[in-house]
PDB file of N, H, CA, C and O in Angstrom:
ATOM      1  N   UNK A   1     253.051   7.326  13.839  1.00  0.00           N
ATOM      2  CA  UNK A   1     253.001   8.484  14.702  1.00  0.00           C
ATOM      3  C   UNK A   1     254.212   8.423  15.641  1.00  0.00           C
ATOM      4  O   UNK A   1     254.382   7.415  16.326  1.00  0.00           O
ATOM      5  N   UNK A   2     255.148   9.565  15.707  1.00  0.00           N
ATOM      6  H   UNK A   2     255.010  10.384  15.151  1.00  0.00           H
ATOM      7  CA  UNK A   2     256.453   9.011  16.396  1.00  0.00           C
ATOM      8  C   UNK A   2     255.550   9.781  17.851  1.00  0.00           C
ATOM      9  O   UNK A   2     254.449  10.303  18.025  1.00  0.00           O
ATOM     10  N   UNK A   3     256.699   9.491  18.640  1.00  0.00           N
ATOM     11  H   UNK A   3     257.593   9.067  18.498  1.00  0.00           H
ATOM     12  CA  UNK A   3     256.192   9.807  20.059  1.00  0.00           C
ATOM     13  C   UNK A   3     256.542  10.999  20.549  1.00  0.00           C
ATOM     14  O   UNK A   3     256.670  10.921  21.771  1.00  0.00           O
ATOM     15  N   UNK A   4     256.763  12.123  20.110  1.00  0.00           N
ATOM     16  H   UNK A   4     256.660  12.186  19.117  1.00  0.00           H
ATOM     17  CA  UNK A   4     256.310  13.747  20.378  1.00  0.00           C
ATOM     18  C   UNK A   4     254.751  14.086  19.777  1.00  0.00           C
ATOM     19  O   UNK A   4     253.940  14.886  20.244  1.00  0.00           O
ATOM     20  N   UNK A   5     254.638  13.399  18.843  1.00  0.00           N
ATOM     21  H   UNK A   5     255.297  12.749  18.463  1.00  0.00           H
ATOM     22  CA  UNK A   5     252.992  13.283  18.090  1.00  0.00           C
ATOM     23  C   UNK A   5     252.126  12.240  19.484  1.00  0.00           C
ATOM     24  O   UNK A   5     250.904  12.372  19.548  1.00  0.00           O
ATOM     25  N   UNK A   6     252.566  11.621  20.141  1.00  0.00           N
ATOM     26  H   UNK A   6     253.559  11.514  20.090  1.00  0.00           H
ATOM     27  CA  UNK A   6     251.462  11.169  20.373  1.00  0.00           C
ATOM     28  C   UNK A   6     251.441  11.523  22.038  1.00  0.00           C
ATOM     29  O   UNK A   6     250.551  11.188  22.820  1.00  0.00           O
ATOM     30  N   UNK A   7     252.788  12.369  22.391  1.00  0.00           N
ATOM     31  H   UNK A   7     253.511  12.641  21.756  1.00  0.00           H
ATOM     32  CA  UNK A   7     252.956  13.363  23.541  1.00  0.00           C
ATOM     33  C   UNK A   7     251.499  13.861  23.539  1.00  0.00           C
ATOM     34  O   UNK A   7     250.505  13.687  24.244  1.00  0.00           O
ATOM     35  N   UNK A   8     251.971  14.905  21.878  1.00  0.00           N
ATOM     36  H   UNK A   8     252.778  15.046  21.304  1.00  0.00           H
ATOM     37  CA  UNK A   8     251.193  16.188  22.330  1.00  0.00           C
ATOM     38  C   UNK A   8     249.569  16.066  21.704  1.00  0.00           C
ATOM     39  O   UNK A   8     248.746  16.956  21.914  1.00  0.00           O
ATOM     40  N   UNK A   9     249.322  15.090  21.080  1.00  0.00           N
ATOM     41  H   UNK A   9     249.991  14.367  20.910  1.00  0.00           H
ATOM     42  CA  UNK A   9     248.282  14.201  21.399  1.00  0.00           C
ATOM     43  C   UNK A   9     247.463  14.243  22.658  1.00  0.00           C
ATOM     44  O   UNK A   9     246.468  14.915  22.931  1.00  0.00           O
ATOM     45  N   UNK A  10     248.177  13.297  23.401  1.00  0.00           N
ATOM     46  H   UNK A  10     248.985  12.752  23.179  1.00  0.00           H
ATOM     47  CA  UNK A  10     247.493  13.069  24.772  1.00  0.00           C
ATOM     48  C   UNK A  10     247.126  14.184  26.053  1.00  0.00           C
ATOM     49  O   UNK A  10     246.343  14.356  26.987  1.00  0.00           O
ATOM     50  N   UNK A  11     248.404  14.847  25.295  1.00  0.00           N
ATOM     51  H   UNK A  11     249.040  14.707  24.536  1.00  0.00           H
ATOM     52  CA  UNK A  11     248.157  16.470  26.142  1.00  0.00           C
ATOM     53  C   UNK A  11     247.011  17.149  25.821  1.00  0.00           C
ATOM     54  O   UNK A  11     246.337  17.628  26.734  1.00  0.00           O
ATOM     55  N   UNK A  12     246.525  17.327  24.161  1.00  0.00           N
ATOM     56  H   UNK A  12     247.073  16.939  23.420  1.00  0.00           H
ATOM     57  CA  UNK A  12     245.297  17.971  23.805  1.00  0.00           C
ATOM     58  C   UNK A  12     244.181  17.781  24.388  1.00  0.00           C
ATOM     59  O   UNK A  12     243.270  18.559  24.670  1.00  0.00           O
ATOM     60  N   UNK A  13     244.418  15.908  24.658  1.00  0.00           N
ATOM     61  H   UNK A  13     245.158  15.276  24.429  1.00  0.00           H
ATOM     62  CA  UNK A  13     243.165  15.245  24.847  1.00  0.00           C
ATOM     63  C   UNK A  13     242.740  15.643  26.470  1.00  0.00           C
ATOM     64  O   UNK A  13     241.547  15.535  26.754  1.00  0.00           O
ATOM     65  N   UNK A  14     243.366  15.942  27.168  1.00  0.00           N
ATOM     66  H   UNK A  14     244.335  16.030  26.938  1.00  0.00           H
ATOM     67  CA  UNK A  14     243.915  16.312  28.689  1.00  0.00           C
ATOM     68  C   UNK A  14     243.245  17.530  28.485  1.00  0.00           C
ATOM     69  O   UNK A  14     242.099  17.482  28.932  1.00  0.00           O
ATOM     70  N   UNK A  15     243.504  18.458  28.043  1.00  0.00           N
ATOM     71  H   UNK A  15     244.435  18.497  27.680  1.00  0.00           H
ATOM     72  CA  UNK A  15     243.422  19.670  28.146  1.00  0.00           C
ATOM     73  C   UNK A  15     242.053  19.609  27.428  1.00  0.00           C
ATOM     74  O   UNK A  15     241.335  20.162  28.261  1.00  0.00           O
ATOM     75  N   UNK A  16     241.171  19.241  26.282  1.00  0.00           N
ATOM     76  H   UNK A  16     241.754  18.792  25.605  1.00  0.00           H
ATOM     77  CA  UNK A  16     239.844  19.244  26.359  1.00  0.00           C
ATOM     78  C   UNK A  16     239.206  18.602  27.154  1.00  0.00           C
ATOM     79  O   UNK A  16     238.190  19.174  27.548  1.00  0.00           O
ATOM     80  N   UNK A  17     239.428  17.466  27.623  1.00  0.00           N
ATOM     81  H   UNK A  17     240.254  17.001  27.304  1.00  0.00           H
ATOM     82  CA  UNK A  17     239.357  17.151  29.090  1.00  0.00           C
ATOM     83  C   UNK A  17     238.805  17.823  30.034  1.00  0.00           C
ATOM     84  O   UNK A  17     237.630  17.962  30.376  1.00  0.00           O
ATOM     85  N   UNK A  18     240.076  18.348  30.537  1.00  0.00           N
ATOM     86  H   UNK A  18     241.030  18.235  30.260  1.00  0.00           H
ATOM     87  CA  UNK A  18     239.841  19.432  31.377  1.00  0.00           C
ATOM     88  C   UNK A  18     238.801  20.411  31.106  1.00  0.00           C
ATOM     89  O   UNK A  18     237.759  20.539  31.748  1.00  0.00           O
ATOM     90  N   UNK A  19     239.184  21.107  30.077  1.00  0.00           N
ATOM     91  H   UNK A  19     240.031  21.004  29.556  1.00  0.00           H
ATOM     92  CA  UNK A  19     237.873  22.375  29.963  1.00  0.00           C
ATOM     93  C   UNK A  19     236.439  21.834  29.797  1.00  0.00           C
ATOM     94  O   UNK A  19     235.530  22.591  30.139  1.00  0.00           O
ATOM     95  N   UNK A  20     236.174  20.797  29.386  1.00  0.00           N
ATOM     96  H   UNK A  20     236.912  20.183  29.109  1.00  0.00           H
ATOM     97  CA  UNK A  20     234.790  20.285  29.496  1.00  0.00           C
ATOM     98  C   UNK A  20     233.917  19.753  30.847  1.00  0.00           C
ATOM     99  O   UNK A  20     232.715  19.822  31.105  1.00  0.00           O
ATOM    100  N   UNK A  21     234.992  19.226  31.543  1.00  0.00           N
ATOM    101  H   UNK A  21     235.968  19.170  31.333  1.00  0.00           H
ATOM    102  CA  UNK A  21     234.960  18.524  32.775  1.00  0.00           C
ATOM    103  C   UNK A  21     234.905  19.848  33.951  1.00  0.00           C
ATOM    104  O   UNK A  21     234.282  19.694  35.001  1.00  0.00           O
ATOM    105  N   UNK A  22     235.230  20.431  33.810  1.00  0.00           N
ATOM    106  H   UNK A  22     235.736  20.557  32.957  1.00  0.00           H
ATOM    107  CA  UNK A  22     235.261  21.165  35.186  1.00  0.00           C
ATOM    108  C   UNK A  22     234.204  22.381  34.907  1.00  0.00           C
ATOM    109  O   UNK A  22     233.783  22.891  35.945  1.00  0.00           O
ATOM    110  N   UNK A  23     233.789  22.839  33.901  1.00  0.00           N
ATOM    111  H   UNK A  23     234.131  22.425  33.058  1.00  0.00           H
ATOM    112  CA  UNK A  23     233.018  23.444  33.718  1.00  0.00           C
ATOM    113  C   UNK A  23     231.587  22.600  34.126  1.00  0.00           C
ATOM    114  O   UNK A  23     230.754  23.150  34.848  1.00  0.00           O
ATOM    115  N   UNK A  24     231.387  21.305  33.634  1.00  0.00           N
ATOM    116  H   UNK A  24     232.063  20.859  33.047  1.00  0.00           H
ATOM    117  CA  UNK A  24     230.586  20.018  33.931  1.00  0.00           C
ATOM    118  C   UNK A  24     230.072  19.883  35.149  1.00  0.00           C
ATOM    119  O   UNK A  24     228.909  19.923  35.548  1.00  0.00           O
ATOM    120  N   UNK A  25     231.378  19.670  35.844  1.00  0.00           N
ATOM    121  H   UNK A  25     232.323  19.638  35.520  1.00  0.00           H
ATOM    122  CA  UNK A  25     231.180  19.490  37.266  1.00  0.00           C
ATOM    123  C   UNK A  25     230.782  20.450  38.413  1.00  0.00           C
ATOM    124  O   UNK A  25     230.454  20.106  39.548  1.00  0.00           O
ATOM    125  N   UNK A  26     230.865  21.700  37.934  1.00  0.00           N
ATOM    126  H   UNK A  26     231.131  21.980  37.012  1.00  0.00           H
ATOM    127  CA  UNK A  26     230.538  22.844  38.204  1.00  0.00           C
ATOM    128  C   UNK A  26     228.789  23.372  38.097  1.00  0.00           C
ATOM    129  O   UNK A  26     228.219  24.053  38.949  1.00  0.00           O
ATOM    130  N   UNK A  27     228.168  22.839  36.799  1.00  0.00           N
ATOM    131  H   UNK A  27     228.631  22.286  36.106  1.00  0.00           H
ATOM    132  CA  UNK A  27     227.067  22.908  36.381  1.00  0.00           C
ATOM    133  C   UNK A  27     225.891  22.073  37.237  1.00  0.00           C
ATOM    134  O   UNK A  27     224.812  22.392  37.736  1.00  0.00           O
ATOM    135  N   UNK A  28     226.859  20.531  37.119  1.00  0.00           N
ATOM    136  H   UNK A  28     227.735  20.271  36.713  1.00  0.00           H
ATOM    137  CA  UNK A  28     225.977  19.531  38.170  1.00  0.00           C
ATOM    138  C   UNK A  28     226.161  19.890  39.669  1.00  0.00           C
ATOM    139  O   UNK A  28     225.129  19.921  40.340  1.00  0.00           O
ATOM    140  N   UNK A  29     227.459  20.193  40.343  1.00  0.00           N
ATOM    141  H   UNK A  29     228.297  20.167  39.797  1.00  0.00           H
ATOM    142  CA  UNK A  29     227.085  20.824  41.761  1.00  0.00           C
ATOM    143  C   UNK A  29     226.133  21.818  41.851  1.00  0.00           C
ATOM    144  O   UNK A  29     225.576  22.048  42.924  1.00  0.00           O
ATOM    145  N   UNK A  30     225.851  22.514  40.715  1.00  0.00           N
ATOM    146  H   UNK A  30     226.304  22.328  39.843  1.00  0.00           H
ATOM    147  CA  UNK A  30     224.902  24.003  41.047  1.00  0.00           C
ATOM    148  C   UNK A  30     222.923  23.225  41.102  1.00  0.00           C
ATOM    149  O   UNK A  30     221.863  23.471  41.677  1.00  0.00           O
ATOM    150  N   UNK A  31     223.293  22.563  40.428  1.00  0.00           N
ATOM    151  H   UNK A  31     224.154  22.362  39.961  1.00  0.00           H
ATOM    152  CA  UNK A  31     221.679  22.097  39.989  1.00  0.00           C
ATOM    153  C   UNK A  31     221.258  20.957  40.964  1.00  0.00           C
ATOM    154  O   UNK A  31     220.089  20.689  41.242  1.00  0.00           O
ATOM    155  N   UNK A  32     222.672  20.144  41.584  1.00  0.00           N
ATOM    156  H   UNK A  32     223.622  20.362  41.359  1.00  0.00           H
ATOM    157  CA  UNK A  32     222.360  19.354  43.116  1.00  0.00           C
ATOM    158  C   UNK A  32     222.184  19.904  44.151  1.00  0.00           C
ATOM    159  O   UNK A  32     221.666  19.290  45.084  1.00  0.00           O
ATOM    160  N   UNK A  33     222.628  21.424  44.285  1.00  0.00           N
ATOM    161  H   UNK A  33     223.048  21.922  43.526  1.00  0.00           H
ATOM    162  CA  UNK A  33     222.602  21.888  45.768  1.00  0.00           C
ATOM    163  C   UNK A  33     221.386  22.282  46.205  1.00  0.00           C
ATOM    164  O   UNK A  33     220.572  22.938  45.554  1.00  0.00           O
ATOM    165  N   UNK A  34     221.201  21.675  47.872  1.00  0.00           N
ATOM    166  H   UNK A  34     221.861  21.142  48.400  1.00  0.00           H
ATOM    167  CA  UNK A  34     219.923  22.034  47.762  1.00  0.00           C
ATOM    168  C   UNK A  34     219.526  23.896  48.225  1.00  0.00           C
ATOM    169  O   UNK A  34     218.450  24.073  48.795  1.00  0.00           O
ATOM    170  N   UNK A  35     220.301  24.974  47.985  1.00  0.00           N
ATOM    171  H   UNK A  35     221.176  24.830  47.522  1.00  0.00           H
ATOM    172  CA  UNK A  35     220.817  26.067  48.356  1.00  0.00           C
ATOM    173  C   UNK A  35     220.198  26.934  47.139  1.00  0.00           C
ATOM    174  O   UNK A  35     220.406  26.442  46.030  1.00  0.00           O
ATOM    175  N   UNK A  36     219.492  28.110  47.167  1.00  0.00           N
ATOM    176  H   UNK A  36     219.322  28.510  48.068  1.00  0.00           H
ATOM    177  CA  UNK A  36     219.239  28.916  45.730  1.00  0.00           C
ATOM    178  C   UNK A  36     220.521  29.396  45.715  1.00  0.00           C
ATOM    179  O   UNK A  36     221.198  29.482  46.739  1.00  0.00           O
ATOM    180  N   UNK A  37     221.025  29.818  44.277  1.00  0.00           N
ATOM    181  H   UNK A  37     220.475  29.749  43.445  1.00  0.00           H
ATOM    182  CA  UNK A  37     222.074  30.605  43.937  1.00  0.00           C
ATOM    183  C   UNK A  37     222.478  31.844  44.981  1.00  0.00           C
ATOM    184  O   UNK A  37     223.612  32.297  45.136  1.00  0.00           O
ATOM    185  N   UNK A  38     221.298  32.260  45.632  1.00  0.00           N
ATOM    186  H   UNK A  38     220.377  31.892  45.506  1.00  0.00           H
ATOM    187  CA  UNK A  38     221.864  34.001  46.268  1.00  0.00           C
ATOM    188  C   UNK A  38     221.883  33.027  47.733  1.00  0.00           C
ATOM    189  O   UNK A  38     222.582  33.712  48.481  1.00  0.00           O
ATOM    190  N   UNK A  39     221.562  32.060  48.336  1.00  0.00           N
ATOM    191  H   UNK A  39     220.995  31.504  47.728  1.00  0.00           H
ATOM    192  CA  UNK A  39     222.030  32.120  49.342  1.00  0.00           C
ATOM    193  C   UNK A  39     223.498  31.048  49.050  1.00  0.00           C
ATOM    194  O   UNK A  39     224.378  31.017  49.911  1.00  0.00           O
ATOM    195  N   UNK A  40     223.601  30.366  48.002  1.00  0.00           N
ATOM    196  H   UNK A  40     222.886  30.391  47.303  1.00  0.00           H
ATOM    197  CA  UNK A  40     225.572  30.220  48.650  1.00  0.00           C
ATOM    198  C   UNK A  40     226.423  31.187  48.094  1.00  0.00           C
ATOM    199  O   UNK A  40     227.546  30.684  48.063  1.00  0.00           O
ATOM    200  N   UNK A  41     226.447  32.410  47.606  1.00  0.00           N
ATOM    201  H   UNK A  41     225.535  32.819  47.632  1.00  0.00           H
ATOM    202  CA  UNK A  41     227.042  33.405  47.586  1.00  0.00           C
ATOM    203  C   UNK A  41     227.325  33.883  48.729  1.00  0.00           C
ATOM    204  O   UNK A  41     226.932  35.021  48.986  1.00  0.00           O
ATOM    205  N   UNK A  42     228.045  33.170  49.660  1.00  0.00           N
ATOM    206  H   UNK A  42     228.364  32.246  49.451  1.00  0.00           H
ATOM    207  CA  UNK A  42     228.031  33.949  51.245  1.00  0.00           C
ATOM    208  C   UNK A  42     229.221  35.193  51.634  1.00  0.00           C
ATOM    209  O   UNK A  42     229.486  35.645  52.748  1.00  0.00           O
ATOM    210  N   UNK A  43     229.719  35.496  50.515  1.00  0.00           N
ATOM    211  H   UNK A  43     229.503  35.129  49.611  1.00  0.00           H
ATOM    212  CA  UNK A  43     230.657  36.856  50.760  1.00  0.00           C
ATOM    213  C   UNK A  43     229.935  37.912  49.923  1.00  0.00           C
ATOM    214  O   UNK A  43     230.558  38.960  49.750  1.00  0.00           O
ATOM    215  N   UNK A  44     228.297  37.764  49.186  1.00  0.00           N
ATOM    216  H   UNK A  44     227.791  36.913  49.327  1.00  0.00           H
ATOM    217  CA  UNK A  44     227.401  38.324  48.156  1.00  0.00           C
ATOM    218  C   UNK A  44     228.166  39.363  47.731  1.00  0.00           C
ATOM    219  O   UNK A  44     228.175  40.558  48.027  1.00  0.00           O
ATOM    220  N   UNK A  45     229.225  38.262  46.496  1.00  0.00           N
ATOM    221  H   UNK A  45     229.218  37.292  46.255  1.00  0.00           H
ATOM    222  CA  UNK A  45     229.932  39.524  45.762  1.00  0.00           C
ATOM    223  C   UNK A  45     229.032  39.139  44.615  1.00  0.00           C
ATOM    224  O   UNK A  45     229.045  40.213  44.013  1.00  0.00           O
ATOM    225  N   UNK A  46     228.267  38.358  43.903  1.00  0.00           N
ATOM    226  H   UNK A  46     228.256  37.486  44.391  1.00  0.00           H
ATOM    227  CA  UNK A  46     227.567  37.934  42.894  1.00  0.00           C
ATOM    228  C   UNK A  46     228.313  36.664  42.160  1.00  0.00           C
ATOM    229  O   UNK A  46     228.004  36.306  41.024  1.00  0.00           O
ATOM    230  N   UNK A  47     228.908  36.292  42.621  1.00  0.00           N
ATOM    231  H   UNK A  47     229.158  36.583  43.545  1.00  0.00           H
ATOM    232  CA  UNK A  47     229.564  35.174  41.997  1.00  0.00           C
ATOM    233  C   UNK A  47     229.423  33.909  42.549  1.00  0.00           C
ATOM    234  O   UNK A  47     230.363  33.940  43.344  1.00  0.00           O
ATOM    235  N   UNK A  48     228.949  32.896  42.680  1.00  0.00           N
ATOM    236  H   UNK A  48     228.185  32.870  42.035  1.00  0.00           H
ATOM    237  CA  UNK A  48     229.395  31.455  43.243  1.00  0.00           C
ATOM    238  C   UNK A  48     230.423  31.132  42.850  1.00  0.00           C
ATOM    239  O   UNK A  48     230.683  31.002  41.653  1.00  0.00           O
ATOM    240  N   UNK A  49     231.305  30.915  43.896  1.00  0.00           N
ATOM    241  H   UNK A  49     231.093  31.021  44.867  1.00  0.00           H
ATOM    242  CA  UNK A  49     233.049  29.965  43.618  1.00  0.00           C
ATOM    243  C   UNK A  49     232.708  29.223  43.497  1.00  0.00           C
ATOM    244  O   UNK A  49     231.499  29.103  43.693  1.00  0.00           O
ATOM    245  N   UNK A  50     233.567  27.996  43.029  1.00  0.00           N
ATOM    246  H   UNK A  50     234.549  28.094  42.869  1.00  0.00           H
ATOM    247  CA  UNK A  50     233.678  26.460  43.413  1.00  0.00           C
ATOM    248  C   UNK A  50     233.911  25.518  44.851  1.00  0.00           C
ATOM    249  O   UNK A  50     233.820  24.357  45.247  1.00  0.00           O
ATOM    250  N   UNK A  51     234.347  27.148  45.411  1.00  0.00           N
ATOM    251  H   UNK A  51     234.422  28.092  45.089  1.00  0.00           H
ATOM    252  CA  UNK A  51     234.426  26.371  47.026  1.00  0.00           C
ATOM    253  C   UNK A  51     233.047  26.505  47.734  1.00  0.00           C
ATOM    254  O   UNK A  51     232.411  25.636  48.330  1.00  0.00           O
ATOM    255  N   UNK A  52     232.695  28.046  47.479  1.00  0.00           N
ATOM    256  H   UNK A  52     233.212  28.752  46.995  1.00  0.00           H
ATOM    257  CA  UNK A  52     231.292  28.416  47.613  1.00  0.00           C
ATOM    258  C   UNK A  52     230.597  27.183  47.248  1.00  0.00           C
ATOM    259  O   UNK A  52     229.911  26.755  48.176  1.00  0.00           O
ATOM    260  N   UNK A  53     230.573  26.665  46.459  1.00  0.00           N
ATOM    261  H   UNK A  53     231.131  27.013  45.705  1.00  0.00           H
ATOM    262  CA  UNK A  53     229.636  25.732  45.517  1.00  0.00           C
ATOM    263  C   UNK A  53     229.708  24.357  46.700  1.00  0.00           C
ATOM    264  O   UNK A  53     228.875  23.941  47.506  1.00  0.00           O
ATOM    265  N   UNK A  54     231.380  23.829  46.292  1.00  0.00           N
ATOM    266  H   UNK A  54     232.056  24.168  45.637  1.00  0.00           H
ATOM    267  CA  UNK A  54     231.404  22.790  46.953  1.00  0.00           C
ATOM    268  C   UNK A  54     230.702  22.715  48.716  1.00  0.00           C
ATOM    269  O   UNK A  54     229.872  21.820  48.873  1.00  0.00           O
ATOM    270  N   UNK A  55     231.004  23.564  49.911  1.00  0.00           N
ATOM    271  H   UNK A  55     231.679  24.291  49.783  1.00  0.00           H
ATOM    272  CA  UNK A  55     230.680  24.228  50.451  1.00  0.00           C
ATOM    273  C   UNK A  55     229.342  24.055  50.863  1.00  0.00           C
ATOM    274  O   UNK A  55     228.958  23.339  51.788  1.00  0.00           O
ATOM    275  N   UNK A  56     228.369  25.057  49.801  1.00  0.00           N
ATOM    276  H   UNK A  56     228.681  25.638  49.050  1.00  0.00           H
ATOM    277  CA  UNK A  56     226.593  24.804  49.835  1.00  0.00           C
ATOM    278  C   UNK A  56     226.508  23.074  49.780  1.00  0.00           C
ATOM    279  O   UNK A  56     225.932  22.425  50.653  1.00  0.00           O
ATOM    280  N   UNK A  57     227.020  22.617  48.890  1.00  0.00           N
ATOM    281  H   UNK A  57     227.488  23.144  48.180  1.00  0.00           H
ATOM    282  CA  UNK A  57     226.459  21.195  48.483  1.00  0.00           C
ATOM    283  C   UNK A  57     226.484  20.505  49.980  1.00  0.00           C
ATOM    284  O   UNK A  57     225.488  19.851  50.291  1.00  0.00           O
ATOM    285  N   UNK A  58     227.489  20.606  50.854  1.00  0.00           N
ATOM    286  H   UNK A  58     228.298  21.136  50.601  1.00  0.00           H
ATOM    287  CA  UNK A  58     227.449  19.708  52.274  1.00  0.00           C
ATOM    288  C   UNK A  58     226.216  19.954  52.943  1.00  0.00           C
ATOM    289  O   UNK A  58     225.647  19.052  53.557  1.00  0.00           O
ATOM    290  N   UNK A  59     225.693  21.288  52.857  1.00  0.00           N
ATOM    291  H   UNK A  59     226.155  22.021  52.357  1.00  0.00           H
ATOM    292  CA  UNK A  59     224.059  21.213  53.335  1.00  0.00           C
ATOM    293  C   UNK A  59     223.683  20.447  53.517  1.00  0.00           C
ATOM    294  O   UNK A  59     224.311  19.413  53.291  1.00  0.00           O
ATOM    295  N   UNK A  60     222.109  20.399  54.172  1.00  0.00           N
ATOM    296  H   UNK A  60     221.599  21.239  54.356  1.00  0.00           H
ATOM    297  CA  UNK A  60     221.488  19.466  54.314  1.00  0.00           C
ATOM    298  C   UNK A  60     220.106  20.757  54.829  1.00  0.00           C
ATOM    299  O   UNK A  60     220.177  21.687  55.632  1.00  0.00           O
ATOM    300  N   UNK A  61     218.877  20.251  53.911  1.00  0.00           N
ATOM    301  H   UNK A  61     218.819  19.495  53.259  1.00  0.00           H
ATOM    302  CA  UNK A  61     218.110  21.571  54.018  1.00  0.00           C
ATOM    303  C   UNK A  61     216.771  20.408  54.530  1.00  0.00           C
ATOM    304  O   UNK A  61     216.548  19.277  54.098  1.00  0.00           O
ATOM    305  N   UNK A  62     216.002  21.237  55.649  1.00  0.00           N
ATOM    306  H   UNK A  62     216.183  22.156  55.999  1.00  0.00           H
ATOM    307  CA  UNK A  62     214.807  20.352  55.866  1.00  0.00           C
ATOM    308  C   UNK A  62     213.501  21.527  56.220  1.00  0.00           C
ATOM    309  O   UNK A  62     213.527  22.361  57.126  1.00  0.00           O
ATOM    310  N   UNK A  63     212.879  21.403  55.661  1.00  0.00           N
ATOM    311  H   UNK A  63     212.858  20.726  54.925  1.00  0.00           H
ATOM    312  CA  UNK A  63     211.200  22.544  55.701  1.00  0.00           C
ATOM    313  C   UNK A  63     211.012  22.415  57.166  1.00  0.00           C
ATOM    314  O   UNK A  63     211.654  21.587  57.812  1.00  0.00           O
ATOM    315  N   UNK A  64     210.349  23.027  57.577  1.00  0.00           N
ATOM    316  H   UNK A  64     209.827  23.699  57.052  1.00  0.00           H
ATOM    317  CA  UNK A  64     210.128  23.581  59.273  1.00  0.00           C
ATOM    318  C   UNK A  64     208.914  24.525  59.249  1.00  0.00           C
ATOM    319  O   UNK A  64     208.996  25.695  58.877  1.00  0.00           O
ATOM    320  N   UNK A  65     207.641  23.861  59.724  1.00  0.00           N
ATOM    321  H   UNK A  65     207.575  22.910  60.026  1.00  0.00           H
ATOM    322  CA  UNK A  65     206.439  24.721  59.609  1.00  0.00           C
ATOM    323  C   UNK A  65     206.597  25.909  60.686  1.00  0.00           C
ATOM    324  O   UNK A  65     206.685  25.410  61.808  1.00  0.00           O
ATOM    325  N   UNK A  66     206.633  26.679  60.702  1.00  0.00           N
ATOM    326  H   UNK A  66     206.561  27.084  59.790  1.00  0.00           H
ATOM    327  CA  UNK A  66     206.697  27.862  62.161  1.00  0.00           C
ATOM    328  C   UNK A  66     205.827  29.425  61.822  1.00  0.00           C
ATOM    329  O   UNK A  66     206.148  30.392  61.131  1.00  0.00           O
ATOM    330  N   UNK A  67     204.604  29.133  62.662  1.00  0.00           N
ATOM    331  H   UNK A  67     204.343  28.348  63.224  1.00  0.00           H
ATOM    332  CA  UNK A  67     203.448  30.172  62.697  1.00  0.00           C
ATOM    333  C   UNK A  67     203.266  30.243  61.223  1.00  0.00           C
ATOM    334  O   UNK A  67     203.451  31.272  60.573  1.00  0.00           O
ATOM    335  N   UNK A  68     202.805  28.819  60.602  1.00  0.00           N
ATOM    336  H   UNK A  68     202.655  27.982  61.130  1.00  0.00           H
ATOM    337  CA  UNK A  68     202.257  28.666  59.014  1.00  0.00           C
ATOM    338  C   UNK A  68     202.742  29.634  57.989  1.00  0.00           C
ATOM    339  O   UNK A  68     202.240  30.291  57.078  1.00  0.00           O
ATOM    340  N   UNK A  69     204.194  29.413  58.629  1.00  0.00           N
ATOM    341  H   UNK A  69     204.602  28.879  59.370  1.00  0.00           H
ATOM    342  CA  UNK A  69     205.294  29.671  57.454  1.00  0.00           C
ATOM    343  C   UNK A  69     206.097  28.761  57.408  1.00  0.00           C
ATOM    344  O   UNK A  69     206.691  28.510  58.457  1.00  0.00           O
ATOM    345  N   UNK A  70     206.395  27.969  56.227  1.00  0.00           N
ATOM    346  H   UNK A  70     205.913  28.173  55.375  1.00  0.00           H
ATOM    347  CA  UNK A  70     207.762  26.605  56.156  1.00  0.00           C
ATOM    348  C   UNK A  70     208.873  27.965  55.946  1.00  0.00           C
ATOM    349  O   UNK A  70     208.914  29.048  55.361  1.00  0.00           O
ATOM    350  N   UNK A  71     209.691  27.135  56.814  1.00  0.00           N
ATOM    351  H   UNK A  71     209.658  26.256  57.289  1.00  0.00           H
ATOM    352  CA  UNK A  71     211.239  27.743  56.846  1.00  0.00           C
ATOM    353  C   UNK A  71     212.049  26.694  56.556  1.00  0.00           C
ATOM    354  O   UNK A  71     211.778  25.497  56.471  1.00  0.00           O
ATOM    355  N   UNK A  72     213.375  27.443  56.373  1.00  0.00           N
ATOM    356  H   UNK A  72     213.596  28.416  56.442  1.00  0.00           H
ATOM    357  CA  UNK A  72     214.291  26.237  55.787  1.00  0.00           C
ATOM    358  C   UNK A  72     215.644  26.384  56.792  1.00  0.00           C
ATOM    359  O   UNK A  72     216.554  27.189  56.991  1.00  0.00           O
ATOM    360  N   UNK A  73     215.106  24.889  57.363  1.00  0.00           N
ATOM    361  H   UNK A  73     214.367  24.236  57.200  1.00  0.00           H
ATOM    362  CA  UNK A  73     216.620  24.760  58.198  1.00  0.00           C
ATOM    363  C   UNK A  73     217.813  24.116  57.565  1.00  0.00           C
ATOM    364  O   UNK A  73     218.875  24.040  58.184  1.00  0.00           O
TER     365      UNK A  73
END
């Protein structure tokens, strides 16, 4: 294998890489946050970003009984 073959090799491997991985990482921030989908949409265009995403995940959500309704702080 001369070494433009194993260039563009390593580039492929990079680049499926990439598209598997960030889609990945994207999937597991959504299913860790403790946030439903419509509340980290906070510009509610219908989309969660990745910053959006990253963002919700710093939360920190704790139940709060108030007049025997739990709320979420």
């Amino acid at each position: 294998m001369s070494l433009k073959q194993k260039q563009m090799a390593l580039l492929a491997t990079l680049g499926v890489t990439l598209v598997v991985a960030i889609p990945a990482l994207y999937l597991y921030l959504l299913s860790k946050s403790p946030l439903s989908f419509k509340e980290m949409d906070f510009d509610n265009n219908g989309i969660v970003t990745f910053s959006e995403l990253i963002y919700a995940n710093s939360y920190c959500v704790r139940a709060i009984p108030k007049d025997q309704v739990i709320c979420k702080e």
